[in-house]
Structures are given as structure tokens and as C-alpha cells.
CHARMM internal coordinates of N, CA and C (Angstrom, degrees):
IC EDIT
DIST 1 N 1 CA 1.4212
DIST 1 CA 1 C 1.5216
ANGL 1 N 1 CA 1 C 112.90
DIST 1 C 2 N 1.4438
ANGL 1 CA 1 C 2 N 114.55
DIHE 1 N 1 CA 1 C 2 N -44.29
DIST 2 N 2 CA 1.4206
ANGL 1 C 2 N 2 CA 106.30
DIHE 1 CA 1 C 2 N 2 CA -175.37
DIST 2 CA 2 C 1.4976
ANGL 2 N 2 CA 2 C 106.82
DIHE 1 C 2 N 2 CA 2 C -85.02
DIST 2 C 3 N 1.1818
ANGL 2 CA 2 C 3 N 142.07
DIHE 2 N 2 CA 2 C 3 N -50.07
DIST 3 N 3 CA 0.9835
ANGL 2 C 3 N 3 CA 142.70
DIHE 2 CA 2 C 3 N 3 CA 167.37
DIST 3 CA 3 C 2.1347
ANGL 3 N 3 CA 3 C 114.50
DIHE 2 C 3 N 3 CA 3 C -27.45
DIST 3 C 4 N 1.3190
ANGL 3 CA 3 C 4 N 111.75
DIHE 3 N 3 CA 3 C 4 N -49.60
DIST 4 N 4 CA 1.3248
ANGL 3 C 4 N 4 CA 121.18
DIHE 3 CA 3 C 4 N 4 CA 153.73
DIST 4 CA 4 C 1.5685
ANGL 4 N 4 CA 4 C 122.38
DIHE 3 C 4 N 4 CA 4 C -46.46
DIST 4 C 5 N 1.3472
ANGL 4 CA 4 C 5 N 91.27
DIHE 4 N 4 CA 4 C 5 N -42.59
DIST 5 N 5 CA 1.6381
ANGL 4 C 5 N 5 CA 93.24
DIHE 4 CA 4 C 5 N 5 CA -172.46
DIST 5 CA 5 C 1.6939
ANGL 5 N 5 CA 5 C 104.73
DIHE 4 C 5 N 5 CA 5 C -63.29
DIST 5 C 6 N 1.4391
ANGL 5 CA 5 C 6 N 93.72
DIHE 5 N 5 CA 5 C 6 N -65.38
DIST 6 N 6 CA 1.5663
ANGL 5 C 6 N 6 CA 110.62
DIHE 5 CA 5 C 6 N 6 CA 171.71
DIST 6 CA 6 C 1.1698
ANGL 6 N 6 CA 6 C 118.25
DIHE 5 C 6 N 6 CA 6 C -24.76
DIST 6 C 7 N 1.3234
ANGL 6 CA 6 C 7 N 130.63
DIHE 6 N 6 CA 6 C 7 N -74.92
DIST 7 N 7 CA 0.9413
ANGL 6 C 7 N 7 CA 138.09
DIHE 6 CA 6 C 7 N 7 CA -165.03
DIST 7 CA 7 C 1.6632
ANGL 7 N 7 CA 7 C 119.82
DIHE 6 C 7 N 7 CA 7 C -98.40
DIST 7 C 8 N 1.8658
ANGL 7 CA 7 C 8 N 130.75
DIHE 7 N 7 CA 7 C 8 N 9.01
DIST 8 N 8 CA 0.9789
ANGL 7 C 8 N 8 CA 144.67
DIHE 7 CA 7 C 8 N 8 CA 179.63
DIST 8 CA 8 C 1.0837
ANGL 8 N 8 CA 8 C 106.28
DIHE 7 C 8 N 8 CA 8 C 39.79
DIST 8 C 9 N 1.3798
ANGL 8 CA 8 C 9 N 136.45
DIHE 8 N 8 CA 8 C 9 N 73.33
DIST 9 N 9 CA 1.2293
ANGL 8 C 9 N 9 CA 144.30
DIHE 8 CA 8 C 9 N 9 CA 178.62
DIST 9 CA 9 C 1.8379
ANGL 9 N 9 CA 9 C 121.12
DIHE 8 C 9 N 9 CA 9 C 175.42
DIST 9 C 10 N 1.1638
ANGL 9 CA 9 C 10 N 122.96
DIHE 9 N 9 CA 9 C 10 N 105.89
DIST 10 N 10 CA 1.1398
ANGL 9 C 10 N 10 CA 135.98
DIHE 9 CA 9 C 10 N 10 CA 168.33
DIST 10 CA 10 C 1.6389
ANGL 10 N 10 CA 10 C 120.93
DIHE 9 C 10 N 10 CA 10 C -17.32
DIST 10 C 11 N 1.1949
ANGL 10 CA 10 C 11 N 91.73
DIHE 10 N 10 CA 10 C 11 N -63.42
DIST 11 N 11 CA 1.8357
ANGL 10 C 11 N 11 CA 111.79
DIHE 10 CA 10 C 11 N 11 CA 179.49
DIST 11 CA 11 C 1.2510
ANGL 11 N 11 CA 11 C 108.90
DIHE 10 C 11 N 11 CA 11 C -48.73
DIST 11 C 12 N 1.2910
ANGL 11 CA 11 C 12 N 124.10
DIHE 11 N 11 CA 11 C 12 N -54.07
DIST 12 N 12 CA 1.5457
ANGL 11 C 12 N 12 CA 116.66
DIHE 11 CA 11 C 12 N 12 CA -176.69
DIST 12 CA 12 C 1.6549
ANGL 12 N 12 CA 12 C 122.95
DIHE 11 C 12 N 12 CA 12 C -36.85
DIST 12 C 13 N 1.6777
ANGL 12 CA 12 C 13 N 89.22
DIHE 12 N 12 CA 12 C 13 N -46.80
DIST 13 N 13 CA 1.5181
ANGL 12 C 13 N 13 CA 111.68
DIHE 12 CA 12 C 13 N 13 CA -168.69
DIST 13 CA 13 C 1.6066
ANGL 13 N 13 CA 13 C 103.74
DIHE 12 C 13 N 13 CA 13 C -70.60
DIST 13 C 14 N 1.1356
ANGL 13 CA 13 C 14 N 115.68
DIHE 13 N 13 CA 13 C 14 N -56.47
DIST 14 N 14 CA 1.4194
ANGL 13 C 14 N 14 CA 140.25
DIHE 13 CA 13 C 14 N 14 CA 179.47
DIST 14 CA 14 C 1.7918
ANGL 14 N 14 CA 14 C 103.72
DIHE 13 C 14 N 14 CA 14 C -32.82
DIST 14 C 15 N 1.5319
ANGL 14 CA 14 C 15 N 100.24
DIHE 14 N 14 CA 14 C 15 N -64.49
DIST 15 N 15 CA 1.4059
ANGL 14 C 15 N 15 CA 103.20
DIHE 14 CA 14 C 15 N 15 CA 172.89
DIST 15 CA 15 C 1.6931
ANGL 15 N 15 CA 15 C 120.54
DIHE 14 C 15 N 15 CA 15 C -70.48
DIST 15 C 16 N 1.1779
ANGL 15 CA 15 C 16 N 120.51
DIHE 15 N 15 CA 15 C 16 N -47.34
DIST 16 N 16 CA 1.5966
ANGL 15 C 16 N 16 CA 113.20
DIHE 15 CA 15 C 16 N 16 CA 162.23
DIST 16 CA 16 C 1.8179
ANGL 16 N 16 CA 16 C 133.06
DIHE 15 C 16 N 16 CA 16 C -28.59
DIST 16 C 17 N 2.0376
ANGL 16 CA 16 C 17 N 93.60
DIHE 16 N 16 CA 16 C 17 N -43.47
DIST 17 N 17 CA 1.3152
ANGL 16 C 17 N 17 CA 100.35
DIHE 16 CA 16 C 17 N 17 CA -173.27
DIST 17 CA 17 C 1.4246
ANGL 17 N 17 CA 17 C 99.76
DIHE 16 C 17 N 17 CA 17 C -86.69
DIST 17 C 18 N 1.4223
ANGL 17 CA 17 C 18 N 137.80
DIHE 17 N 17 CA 17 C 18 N -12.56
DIST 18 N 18 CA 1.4563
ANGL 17 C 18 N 18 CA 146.11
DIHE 17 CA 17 C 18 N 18 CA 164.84
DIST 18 CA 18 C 1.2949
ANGL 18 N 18 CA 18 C 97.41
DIHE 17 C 18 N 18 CA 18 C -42.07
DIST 18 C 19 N 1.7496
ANGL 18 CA 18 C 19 N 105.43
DIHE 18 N 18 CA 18 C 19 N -85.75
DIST 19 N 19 CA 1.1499
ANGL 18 C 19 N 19 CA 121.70
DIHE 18 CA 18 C 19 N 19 CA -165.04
DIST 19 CA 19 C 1.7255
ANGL 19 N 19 CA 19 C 124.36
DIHE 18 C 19 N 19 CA 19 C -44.50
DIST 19 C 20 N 1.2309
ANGL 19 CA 19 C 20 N 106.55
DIHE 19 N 19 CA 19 C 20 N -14.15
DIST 20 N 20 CA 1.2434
ANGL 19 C 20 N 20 CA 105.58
DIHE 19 CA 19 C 20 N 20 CA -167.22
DIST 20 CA 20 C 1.8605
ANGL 20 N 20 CA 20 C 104.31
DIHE 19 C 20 N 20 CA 20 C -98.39
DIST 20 C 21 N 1.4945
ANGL 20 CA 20 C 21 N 105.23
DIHE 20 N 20 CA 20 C 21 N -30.57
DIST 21 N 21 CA 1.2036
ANGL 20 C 21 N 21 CA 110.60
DIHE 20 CA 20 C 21 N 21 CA -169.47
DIST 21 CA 21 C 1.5765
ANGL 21 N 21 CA 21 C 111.40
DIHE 20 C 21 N 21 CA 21 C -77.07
DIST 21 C 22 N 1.7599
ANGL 21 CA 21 C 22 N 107.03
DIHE 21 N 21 CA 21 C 22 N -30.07
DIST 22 N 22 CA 1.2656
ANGL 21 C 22 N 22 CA 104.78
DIHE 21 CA 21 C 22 N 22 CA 163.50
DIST 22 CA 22 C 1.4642
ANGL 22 N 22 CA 22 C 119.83
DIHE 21 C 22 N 22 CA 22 C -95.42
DIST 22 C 23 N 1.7025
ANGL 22 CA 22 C 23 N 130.19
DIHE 22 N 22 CA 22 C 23 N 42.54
DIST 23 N 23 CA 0.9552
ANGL 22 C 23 N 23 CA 128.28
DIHE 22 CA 22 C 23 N 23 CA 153.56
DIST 23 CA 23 C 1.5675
ANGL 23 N 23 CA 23 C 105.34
DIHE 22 C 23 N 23 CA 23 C -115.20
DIST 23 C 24 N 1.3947
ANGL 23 CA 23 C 24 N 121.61
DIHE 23 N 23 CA 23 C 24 N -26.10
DIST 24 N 24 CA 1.5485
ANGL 23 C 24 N 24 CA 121.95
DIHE 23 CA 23 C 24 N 24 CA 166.19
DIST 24 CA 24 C 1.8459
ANGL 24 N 24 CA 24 C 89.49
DIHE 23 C 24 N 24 CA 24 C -54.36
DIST 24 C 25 N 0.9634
ANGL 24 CA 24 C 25 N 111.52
DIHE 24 N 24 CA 24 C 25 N -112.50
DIST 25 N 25 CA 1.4469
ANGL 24 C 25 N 25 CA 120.70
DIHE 24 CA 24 C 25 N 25 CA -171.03
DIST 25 CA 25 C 1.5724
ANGL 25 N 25 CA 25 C 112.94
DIHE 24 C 25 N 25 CA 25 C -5.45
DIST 25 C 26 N 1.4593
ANGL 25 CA 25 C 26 N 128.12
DIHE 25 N 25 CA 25 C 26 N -21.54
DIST 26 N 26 CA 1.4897
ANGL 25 C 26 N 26 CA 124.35
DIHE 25 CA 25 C 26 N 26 CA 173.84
DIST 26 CA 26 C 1.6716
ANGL 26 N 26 CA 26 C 95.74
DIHE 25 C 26 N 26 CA 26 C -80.17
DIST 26 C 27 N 1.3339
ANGL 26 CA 26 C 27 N 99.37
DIHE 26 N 26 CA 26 C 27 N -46.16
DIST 27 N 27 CA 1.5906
ANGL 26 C 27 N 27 CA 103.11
DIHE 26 CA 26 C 27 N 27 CA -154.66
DIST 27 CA 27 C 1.9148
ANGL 27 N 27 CA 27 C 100.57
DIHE 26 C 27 N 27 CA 27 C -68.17
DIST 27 C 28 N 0.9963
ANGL 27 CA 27 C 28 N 109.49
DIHE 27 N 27 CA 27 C 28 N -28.02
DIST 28 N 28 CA 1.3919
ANGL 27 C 28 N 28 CA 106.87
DIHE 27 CA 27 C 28 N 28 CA 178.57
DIST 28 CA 28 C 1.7973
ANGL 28 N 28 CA 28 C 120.27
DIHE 27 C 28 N 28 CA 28 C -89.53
DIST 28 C 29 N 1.3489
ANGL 28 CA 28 C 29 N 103.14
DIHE 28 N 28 CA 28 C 29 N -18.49
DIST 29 N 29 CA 1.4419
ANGL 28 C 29 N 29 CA 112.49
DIHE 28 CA 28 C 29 N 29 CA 150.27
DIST 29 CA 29 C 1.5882
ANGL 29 N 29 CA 29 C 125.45
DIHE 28 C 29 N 29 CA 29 C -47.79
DIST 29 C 30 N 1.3640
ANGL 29 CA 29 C 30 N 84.51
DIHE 29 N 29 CA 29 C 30 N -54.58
DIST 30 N 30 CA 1.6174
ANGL 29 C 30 N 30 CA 101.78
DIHE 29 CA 29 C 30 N 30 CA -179.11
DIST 30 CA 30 C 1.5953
ANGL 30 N 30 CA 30 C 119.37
DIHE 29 C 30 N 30 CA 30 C -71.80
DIST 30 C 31 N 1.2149
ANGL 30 CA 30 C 31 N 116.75
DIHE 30 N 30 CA 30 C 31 N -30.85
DIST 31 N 31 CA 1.1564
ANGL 30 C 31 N 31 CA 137.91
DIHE 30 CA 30 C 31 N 31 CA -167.15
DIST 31 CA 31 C 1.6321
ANGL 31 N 31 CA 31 C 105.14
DIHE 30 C 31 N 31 CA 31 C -68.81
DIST 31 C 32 N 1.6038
ANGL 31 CA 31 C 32 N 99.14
DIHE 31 N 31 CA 31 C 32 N -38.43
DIST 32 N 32 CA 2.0369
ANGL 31 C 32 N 32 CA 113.07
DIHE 31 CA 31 C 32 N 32 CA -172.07
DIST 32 CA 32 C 1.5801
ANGL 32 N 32 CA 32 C 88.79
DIHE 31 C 32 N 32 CA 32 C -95.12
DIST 32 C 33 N 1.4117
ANGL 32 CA 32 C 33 N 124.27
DIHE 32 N 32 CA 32 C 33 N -0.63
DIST 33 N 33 CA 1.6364
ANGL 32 C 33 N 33 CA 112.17
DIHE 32 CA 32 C 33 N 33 CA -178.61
DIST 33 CA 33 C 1.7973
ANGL 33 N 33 CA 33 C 113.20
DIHE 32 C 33 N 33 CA 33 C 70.64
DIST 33 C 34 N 1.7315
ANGL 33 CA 33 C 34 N 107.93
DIHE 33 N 33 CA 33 C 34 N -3.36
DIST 34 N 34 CA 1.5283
ANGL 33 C 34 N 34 CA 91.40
DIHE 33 CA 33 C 34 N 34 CA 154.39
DIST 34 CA 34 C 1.0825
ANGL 34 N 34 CA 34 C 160.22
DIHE 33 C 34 N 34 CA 34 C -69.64
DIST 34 C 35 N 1.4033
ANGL 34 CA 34 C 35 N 105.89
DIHE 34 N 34 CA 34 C 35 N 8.36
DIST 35 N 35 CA 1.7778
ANGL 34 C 35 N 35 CA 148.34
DIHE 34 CA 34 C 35 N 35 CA -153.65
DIST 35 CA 35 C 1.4770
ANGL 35 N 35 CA 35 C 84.43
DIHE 34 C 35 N 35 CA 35 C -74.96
DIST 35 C 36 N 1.4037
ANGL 35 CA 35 C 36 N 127.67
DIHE 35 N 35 CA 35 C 36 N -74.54
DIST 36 N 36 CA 1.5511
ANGL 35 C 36 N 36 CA 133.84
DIHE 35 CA 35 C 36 N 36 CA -154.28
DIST 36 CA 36 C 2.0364
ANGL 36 N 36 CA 36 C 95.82
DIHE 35 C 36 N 36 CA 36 C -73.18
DIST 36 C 37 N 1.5178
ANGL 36 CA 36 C 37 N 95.69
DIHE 36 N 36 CA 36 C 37 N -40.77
DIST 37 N 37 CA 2.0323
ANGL 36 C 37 N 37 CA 80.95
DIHE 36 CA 36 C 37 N 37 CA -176.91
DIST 37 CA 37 C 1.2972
ANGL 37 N 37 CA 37 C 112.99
DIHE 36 C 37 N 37 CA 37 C -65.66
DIST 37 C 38 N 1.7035
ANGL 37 CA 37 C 38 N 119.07
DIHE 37 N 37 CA 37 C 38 N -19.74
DIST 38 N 38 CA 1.1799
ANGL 37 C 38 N 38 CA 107.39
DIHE 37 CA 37 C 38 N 38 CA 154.63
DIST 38 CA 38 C 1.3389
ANGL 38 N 38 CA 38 C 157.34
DIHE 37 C 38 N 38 CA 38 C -93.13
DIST 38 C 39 N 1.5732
ANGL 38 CA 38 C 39 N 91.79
DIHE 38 N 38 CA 38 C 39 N 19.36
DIST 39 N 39 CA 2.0318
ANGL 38 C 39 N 39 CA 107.59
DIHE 38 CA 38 C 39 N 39 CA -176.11
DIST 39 CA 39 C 1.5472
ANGL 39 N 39 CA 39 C 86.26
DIHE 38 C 39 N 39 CA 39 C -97.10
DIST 39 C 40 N 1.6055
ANGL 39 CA 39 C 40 N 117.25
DIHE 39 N 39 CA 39 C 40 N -23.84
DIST 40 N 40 CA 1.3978
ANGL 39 C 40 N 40 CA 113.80
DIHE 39 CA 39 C 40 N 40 CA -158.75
DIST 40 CA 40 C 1.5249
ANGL 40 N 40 CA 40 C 117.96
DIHE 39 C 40 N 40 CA 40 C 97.57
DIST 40 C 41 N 1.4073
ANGL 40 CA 40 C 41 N 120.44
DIHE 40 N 40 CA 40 C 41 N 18.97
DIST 41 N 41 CA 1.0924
ANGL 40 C 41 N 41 CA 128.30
DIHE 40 CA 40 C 41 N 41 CA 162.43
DIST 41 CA 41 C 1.4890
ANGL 41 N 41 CA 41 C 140.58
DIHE 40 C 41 N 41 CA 41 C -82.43
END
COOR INIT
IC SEED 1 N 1 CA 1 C
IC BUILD
């Protein structure tokens, strides 16, 4: 929301809440150690 506000534009926000959701989802990959069974390591 603020990030939208800030910057009057949707997209900003849009990509922020991306970015964050696919860095939870790495970090919790990593976290159970499925990170490497899934590069194939």
C-alpha cells in the first residue's frame, strides 16, 4: 500500500510483494534442506 502510494503506481507494489513471497518460499526451502534435492544435488 505505501509503496503504491509513494510512488502512484500499482506495479511497484505488485513487484515488492512478488519479490518477497518468492524469497520466503526459498528461505523455507532451504530452511527443510530441500533447496539442494531440488537443484539435484
Amino acid at each position: 500500500g505505501m509503496v503504491a502510494l509513494k510512488t502512484r503506481s500499482i506495479y511497484a507494489g505488485m513487484i515488492l510483494h512478488i519479490t518477497v513471497a518468492w524469497l520466503m518460499e526459498f528461505l523455507a526451502l532451504y530452511h527443510k534442506g530441500d533447496w539442494a534435492r531440488l537443484m539435484g544435488e
